[in-house]
KERO-367164 format. One record per residue: x, y, z of N, C-alpha, C in turn; residue in one letter. Coordinates in steps of 0.02 Angstrom, whole numbers, plus 50000, padded with zeros to 5 digits. Layout:
XYZXYZXYZa ...
***
This chain:
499034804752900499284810852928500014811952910x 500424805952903501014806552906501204809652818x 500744805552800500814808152722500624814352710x 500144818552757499924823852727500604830952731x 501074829652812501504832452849502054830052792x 502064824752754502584825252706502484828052648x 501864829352633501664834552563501984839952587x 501844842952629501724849252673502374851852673x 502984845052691503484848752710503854849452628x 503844845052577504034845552522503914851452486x 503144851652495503004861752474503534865152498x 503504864952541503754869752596504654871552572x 505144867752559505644867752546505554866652468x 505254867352435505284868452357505064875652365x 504664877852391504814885152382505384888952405x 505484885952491506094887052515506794887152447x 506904882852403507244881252374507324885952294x 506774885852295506584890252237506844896952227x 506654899952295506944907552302507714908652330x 507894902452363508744901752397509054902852331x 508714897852272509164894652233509074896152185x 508904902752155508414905452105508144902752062x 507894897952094507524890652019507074895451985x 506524898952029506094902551970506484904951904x 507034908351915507484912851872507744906051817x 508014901151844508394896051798507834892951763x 507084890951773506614888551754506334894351696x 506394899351732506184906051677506534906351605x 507174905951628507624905351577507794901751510x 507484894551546507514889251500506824891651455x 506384893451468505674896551446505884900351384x 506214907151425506524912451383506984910951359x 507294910651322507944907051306508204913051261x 508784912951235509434915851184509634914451139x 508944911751099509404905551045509804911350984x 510004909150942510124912550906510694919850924x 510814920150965511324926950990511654928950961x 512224925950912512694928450884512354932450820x 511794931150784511434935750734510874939750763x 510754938050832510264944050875510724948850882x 511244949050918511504954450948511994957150916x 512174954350860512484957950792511864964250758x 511314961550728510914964650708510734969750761x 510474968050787510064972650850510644977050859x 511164977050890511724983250900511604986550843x 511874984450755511734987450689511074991150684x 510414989950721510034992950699509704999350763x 510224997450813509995001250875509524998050913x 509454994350927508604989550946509034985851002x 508804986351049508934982251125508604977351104x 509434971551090509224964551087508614959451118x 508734963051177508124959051197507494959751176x 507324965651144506704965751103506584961851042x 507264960051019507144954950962507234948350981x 507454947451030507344938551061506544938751092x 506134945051098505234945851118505014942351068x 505154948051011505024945950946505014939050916x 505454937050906505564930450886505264923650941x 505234926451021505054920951028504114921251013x 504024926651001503264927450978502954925550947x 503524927450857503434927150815503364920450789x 503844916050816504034908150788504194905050847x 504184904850914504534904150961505414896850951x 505394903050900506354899450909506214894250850x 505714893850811505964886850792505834891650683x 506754889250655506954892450608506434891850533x 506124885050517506164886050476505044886150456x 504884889350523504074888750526503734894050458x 503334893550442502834896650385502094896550416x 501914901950434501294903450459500654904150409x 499974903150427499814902150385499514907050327x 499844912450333499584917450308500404917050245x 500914914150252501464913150219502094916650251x 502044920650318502494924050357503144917650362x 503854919350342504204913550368504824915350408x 504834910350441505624909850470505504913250562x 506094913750596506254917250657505844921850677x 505604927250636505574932350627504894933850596x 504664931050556504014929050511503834934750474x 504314934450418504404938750374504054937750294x 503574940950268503134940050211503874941650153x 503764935750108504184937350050504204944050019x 503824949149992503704955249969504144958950021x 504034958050094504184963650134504794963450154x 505474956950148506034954450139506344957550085x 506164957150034506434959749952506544966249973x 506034969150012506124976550003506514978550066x 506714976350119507024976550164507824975150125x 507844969650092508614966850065508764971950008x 508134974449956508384980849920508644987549957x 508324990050003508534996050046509344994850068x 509324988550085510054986450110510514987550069x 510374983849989510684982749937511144975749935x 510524972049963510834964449959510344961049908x 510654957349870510074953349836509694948549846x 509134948649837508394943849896508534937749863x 508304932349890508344927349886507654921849943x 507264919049904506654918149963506904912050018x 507504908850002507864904950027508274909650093x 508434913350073508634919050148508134917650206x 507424916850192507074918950252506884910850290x 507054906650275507324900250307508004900150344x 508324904650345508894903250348509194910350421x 509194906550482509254912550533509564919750536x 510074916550504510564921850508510284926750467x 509974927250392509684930450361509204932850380x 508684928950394508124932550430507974935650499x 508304933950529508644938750592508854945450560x 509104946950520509534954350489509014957450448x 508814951850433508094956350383507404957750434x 507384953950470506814959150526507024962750575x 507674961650591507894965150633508134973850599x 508274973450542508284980350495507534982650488x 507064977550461506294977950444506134982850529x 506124979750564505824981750628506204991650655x 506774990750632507124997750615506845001950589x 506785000150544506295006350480505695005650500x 505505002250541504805006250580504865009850625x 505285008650680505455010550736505525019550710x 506035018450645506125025950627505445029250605x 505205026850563504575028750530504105030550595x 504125027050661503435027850713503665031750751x 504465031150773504705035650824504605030850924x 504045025750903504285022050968503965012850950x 504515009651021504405003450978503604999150998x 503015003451020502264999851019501955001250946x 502035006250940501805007150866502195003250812x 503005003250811503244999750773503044992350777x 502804988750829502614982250828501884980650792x 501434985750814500694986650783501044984450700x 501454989550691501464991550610501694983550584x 502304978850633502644974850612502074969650595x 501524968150655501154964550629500534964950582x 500264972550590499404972750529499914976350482x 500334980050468500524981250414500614989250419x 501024993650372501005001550396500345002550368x 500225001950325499635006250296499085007050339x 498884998650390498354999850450498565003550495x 499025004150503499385008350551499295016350555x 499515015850495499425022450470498785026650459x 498315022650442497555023250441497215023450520x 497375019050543497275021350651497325027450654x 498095031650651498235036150664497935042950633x 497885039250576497485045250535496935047650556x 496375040050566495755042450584495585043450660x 496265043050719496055041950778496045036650806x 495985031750788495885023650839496395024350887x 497065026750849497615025750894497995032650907x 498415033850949498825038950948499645040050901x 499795041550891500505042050853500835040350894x 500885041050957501435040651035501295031451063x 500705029851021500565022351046500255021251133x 500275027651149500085028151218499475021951234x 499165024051172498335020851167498275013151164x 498805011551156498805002251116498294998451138x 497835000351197497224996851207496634997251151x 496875002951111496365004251064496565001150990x 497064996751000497004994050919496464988950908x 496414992050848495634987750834495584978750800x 496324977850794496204970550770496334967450835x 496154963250830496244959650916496954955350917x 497094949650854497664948750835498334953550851x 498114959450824498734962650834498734966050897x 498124967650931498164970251001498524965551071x 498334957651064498774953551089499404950351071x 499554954350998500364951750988500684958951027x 500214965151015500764968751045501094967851117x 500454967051157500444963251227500664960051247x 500894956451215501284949551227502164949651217x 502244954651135502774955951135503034961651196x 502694963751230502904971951266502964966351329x 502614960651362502654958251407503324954851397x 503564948751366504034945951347504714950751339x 504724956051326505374960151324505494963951362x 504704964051443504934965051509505284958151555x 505104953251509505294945751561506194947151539x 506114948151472506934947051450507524950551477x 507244959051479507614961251522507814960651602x 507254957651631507344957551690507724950351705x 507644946051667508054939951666508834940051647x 508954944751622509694943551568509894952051570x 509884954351643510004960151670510804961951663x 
***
């Protein structure tokens, strides 16, 4: 009995403690984290993009860790296809280098611009994420034939499932971020 009244009371003041002491929030935090800031919130200001959507991103994409290759060949922070880097670093007028997309600071600026020129191209950022992960042309083809709306209103209706739970996930994650790092 005595042991059960000491479970009981330990619950009891860990939650007590939790909400006094905003552990949920400091526990959240360590979860969500900021890695990378000084090339998040450089880029992101440069491209207009509320940082915290690119710390969603990234922790989605790679969760934080710089130098991952997915297996489709997406690499880095950001998980950026070599082809779609070149042409991001030509628009810029920087010269590509496939060694850039290992390398944070670079690939932070190159998806964080990449993710821009969708944002412009879609006009909001659910569609720009659709596009970031199946590609514009599927994107573009949704919209064409209907699956999806242009306004993204619809995002329940994307038809790859992959990309229907990255969008989900990214739109969830960059409600945790803001509300954490308010």
């Amino acid at each position: 009995m005595k042991k059960l009244i000491f479970i009981i009371l330990i619950i009891v003041l860990a939650f007590v403690g939790i909400k006094y002491y905003n552990i949920d929030k400091i526990i959240l935090k360590k979860i969500y984290e900021k890695e990378y800031d000084e090339y998040v919130e450089k880029n992101a200001k440069e491209n207009n993009i509320d940082p915290n959507l690119v710390y969603a991103i990234i922790k989605v994409e790679s969760n934080f860790k710089e130098g991952v290759v997915s297996s489709s060949g997406a690499v880095g922070l950001m998980q950026l296809m070599a082809p779609t880097a070149k042409d991001v670093a030509t628009k810029m007028g920087k010269e590509f280098d496939i060694d850039m997309l290992y390398n944070a600071k670079d690939n932070i600026m190159l998806g964080a611009k990449y993710y821009s020129l969708l944002i412009e191209k879609y006009g909001n950022i659910t569609v720009a994420l659709m596009a970031y992960n199946a590609g514009s042309g599927n994107v573009d083809k949704w919209i064409k034939n209907g699956t999806i709306k242009a306004d993204g209103t619809d995002a329940e209706n994307i038809p790859y499932k992959e990309t229907n739970n990255y969008v989900r996930k990214i739109l969830r994650d960059y409600e945790i971020y803001k509300e954490l790092y308010k």
